[in-house]
C-alpha positions as MATLAB code, in Angstrom:
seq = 'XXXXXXXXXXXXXXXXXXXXXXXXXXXXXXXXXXXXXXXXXXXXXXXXXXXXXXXXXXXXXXX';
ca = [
     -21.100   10.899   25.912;
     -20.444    7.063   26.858;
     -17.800    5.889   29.040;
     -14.851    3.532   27.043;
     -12.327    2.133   29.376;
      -9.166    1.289   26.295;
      -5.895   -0.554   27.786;
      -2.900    1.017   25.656;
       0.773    0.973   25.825;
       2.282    3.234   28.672;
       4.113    5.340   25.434;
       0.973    6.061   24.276;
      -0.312    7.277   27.551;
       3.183    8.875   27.957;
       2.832   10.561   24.298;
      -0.640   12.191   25.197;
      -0.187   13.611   28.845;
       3.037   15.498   26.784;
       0.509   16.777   24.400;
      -1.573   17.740   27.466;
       1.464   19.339   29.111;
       2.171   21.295   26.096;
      -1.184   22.652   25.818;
      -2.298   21.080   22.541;
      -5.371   19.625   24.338;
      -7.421   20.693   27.965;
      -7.131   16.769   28.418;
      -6.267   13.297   28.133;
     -10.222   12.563   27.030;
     -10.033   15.496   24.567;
      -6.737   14.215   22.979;
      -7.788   10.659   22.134;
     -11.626   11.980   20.934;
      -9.737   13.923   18.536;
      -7.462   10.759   17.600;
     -10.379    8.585   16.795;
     -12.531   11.659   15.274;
      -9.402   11.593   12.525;
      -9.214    8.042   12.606;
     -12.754    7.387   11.430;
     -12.766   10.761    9.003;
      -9.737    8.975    7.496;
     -10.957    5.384    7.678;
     -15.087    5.373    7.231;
     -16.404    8.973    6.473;
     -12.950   10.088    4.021;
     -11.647    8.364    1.072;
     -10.952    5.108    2.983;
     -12.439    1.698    1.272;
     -15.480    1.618    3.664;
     -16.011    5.043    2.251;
     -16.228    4.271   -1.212;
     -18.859    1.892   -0.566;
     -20.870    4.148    0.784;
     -20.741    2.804    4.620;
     -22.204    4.793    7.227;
     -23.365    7.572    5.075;
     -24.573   10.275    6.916;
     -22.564    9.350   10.206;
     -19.446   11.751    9.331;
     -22.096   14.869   10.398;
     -21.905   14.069   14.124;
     -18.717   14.553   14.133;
];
């Protein structure tokens, strides 16, 4: 895995230790991977517009 440093609103940060807390995720790290995994399903490898052109085909299988 590669290191990303990401500056984000304290809320945010706030909003995903909870999650932690709660036990939804082991971690922080874990939390946001997920985030992003749904965030690119949804955007590029889903039924977003980049998706319909056919834009990164084959990427969505390392997810």
């Amino acid at each position: 895995m590669r290191l990303v440093t990401v500056k984000m609103p304290e809320v945010y940060v706030e909003g995903i230790e909870e999650l932690v807390r709660a036990g939804r995720y082991t971690s922080r790290s874990e939390a946001i991977r997920v985030a992003v995994r749904e965030l690119l399903r949804r955007e590029l490898w889903g039924a977003g517009p980049l998706a319909e052109r056919g834009w990164l085909e084959g990427v969505a299988s390392h997810a």
